[in-house]
N, C-alpha and C positions, 0 to 999 in steps of 0.2 A: 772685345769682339767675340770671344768665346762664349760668354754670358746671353752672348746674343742669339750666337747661333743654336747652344744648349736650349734656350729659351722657345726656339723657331723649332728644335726638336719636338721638344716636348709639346708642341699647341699641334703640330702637324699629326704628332701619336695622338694626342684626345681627339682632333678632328676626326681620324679617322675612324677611332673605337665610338666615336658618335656617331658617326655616317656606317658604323659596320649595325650599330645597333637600331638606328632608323630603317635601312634596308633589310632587318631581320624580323621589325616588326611588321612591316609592309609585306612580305613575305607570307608572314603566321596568317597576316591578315584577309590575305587574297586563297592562301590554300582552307582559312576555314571556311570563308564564304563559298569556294566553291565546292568543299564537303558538302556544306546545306545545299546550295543548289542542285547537286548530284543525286543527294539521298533524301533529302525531303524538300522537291523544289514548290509544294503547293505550300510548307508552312513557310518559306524562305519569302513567297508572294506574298501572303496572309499577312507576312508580320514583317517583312525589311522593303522587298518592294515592289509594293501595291499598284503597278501602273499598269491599264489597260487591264484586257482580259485577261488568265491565265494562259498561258502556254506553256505546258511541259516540256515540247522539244525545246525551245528557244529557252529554257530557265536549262537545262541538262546543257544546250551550246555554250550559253556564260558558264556555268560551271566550269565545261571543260577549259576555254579559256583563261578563266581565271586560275584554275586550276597549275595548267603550265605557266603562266606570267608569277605566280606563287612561287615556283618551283624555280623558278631561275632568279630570279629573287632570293630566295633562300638559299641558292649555291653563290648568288654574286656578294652577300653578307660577310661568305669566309674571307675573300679576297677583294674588296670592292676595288681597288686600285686592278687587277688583272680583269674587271669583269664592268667596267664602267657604262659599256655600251647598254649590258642587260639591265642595269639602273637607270642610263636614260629612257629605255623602254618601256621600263616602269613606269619612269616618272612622267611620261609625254601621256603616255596610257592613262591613266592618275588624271593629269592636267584634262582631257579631252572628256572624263568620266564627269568632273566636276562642271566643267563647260555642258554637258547636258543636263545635269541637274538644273543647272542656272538656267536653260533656256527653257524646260519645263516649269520652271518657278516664274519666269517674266510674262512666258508664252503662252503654254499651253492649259497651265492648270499652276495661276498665282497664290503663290502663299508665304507669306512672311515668316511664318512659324518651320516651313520645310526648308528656306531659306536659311537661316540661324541653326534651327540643328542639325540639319543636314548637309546642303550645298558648302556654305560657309567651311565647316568641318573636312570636308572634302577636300578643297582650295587649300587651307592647311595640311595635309597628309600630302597633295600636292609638293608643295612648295616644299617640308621637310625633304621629299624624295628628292626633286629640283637640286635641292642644295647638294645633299648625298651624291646626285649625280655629276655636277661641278667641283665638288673636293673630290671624290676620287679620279676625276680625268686630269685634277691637277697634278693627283699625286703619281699619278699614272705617265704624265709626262716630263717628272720630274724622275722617275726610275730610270727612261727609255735615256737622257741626258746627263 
């Protein structure tokens, strides 16, 4: 029985040191993207994403958004068990980013080629958060018990 439970220690510690390290790259990911949109948001257009016309304000507003969803992010990485909520926020944010992709790709402006390297890839960063965000509320409710 001991064997068992050592064993249930130790998958609960890697789970989490993977869910601290998914939520820290999610994190890097969202504050550098919104470095670029902040400080060069026409080459952020030009080269990541080209939809519609330019707008500077509206490319500086993701910025700053993404900017704080970065940042809570990267405080929820130290402790994702005490900070599970700002990972689901992440990760529903995530979920709802790639749901636009997708409906830009069926909708508005199809492309199988944006779909595969882009959307697709999204739905994945997705779901890594997802998950990150389901182990640490497990483990989060297994502290509080």
């Amino acid at each position: 029985m001991k064997n068992v439970e050592a064993l249930s220690g130790v998958s609960r510690r890697a789970s989490l040191g993977l869910a601290r390290i998914v939520v820290a790259f999610a994190g890097v990911f969202y504050v550098a993207t919104a470095i670029a949109l902040l400080f060069t948001p026409f080459w952020f257009f030009q080269t990541v994403g080209n939809f519609g016309p330019f707008n500077q304000h509206y490319e500086g507003d993701i910025g700053a958004f993404q900017l704080a969803l970065g940042l809570g992010l990267l405080v929820a990485a130290y402790r994702p068990s005490q900070h599970s909520l700002l990972i689901w926020v992440g990760a529903v944010g995530s979920l709802f980013h790639a749901g636009n992709h997708l409906y830009t790709d069926l909708v508005e402006q199809p492309s199988v080629a944006h779909l595969f390297n882009t959307t697709i890839p999204l739905f994945l960063f997705a779901a890594l958060l997802l998950w990150a965000a389901v182990s640490s509320t497990i483990e989060q409710r297994r502290q509080i018990h």
